[in-house]
C-alpha positions in Angstrom: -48.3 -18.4 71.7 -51.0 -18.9 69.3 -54.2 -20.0 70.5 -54.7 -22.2 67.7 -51.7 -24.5 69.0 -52.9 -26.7 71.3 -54.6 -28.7 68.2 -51.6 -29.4 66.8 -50.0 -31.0 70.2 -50.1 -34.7 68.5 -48.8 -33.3 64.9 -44.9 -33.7 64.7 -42.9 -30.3 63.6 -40.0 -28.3 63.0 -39.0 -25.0 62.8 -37.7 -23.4 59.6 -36.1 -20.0 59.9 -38.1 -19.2 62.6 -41.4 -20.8 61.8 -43.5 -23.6 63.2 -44.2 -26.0 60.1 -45.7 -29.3 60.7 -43.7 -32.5 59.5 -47.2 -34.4 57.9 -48.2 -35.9 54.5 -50.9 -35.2 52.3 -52.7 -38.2 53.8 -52.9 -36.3 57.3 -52.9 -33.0 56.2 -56.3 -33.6 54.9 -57.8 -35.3 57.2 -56.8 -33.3 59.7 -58.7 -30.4 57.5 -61.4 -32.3 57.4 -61.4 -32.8 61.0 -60.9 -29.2 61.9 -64.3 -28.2 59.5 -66.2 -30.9 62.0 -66.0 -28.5 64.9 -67.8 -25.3 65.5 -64.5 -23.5 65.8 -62.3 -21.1 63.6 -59.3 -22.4 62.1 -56.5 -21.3 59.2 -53.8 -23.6 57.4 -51.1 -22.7 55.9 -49.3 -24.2 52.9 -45.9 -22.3 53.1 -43.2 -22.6 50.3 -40.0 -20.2 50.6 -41.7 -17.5 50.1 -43.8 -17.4 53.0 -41.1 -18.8 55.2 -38.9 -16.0 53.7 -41.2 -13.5 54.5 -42.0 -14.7 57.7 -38.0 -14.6 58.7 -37.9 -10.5 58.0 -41.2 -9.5 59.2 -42.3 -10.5 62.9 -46.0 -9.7 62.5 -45.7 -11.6 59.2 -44.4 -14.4 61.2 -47.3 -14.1 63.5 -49.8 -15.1 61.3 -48.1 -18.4 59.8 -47.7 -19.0 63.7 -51.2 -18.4 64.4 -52.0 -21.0 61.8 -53.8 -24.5 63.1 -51.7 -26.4 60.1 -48.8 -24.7 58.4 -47.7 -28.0 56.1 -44.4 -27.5 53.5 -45.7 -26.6 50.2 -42.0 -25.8 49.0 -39.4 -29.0 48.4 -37.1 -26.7 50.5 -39.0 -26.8 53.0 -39.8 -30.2 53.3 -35.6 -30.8 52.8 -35.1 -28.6 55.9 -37.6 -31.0 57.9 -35.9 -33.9 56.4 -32.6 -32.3 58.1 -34.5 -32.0 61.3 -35.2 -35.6 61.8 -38.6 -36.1 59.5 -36.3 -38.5 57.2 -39.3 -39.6 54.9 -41.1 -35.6 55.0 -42.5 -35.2 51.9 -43.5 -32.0 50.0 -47.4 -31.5 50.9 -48.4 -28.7 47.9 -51.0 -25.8 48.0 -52.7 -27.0 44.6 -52.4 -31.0 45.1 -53.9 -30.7 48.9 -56.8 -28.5 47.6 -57.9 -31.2 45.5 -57.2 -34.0 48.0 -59.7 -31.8 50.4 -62.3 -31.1 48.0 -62.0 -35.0 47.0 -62.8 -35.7 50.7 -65.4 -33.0 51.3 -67.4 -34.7 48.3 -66.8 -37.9 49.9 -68.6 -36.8 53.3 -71.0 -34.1 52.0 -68.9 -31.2 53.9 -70.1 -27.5 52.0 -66.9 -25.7 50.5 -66.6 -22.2 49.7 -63.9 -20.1 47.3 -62.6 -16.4 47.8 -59.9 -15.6 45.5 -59.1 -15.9 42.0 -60.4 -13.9 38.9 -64.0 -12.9 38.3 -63.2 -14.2 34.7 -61.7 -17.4 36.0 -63.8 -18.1 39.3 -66.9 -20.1 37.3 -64.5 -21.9 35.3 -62.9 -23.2 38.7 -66.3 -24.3 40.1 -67.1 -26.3 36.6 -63.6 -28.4 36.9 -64.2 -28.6 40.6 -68.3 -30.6 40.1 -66.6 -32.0 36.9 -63.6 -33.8 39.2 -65.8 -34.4 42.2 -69.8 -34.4 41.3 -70.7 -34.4 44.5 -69.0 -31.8 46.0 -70.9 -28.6 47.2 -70.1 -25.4 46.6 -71.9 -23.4 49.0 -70.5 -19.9 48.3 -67.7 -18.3 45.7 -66.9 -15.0 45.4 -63.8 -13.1 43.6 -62.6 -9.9 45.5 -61.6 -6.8 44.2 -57.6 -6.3 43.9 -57.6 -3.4 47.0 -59.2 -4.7 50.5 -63.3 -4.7 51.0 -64.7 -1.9 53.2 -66.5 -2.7 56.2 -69.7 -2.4 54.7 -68.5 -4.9 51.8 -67.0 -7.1 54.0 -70.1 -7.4 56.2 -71.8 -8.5 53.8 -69.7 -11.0 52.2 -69.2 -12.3 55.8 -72.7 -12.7 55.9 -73.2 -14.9 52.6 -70.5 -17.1 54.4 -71.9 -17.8 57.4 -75.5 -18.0 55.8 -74.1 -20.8 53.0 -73.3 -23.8 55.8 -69.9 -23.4 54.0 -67.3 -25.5 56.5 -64.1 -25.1 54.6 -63.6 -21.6 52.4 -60.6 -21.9 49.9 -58.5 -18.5 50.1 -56.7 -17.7 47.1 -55.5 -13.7 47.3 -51.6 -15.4 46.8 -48.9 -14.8 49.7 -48.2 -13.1 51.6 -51.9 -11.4 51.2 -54.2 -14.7 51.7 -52.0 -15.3 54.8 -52.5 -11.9 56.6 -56.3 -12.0 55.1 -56.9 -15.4 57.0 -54.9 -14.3 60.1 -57.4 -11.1 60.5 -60.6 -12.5 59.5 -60.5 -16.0 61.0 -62.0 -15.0 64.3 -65.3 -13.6 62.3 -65.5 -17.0 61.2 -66.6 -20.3 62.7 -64.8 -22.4 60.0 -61.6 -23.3 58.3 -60.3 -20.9 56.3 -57.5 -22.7 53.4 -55.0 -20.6 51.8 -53.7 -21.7 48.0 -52.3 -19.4 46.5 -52.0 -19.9 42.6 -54.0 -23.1 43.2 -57.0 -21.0 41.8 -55.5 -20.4 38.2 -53.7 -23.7 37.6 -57.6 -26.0 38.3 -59.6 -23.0 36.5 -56.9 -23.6 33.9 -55.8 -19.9 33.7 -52.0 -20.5 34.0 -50.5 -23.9 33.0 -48.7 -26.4 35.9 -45.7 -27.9 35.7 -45.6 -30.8 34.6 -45.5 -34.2 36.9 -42.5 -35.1 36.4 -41.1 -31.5 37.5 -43.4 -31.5 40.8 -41.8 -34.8 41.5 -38.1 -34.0 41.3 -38.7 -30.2 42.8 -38.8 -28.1 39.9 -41.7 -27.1 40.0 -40.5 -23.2 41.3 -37.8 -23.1 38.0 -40.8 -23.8 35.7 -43.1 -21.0 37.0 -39.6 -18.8 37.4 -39.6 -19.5 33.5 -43.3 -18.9 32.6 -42.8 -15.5 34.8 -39.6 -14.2 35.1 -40.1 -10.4 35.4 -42.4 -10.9 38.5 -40.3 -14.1 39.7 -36.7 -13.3 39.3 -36.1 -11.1 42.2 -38.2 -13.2 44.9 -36.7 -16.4 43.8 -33.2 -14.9 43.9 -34.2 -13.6 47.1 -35.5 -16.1 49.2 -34.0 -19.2 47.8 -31.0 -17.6 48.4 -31.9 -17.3 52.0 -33.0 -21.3 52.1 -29.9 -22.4 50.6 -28.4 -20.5 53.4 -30.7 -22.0 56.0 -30.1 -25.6 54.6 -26.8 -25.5 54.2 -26.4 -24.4 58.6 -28.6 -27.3 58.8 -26.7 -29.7 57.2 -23.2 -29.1 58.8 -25.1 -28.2 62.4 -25.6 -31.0 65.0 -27.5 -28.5 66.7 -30.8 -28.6 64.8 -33.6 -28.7 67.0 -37.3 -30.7 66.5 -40.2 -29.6 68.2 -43.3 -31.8 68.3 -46.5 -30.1 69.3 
């Protein structure tokens, strides 16, 4: 058991293909961030779409770490669906980009220090100026964009160190999944803070790759219109994993034995 869970004993959730995934909306999921970055402690959350899940159903230590999560919420419109299936009638989707906003719009609000690691050295400025153009007063303590191969110890140390030195209370994490998620699970315990993974959330607010458009992200298209803007990199995952869902759904639907946990 992860010794993250006993703060999520009051959050209701289910468990898709294996994995824990708390049945909240963007409403709570945020305050419940913000809530987490008020205690001395070190926290990750999770925002898992099929992929993750997917991932998380083939590969145990993989699993692990979404486990070890203190928030894993349902980024994917699958994933909310198989929640829906599991009692959580009104579970909406809670996505990666949309609840990074939502947080940094709070943080402003209460004066709470953020921090970026991810993204694109080219990109990574870009990202703070739409960030203090959306929110003025939001602080951004620390940002830093990572080579692509993992930091020596002697790099991470000191990166480590301009984190803990910047008062930063919640540090976005945007290396994409599964990466961010195994990054967070390992370095979490160096750090007395929450750690947020977003995956692409970096390049769509620096304005590096385009986002769907609303009306896509509302109907759950969202995956069909970056399967479009990427296909070559996309295809195989997508036919992978959605596969697997539709599989996972599907049991769901015709089962009267799905189970809901609540924390």
């Amino acid at each position: 058991m992860s010794p993250n869970q006993p703060v999520l004993r009051d959050l209701p959730s289910g468990e898709v293909m294996g994995t824990r995934v708390n049945a909240v909306t963007m409403e709570e999921a945020s305050e419940r961030v913000l809530e987490l970055a008020a205690r001395p402690e070190s926290h990750y959350v999770v925002a898992a779409a099929t992929h993750a899940i997917g991932v998380g159903a083939e590969d145990p230590s993989f699993c692990e770490a979404l486990e070890g999560a203190s928030l894993l919420v349902p980024d994917g419109l699958p994933v909310a669906l198989s929640l829906r299936l599991q009692g959580f009638p009104d579970q909406p989707r809670v996505a990666g980009p949309d609840l990074m906003l939502e947080v940094c719009r709070l943080a402003a609000q209460r004066g709470v220090p953020i921090g970026l690691f991810g993204g694109q050295e080219s990109s990574l400025p870009k990202l703070e100026q739409n960030l203090k153009t959306w929110f003025p007063a939001l602080q951004i303590a620390y940002s830093f964009s990572p080579p692509f191969r993992p930091l020596n110890e002697e790099e991470w140390a000191v990166e480590r160190a301009k984190i803990l030195g910047s008062e930063v209370r919640l540090l976005f994490v945007g290396l994409g999944c599964p990466k961010q998620e195994k990054w967070m699970a390992a370095h979490s315990p160096e750090l007395p803070l929450v750690l947020l993974g977003v995956g692409a959330a970096f390049d769509f607010h620096a304005g590096v790759v385009k986002r769907a458009p609303k009306w896509m992200r509302r109907v759950g298209l969202e995956w069909l219109h970056r399967l479009l803007s990427n296909p070559r990199r996309l295809f195989a995952r997508y036919l992978r994993y959605n596969s697997l869902f539709l599989w996972h759904l599907l049991k769901l639907r015709f089962s009267s034995s799905a189970r809901v946990r609540r924390s």
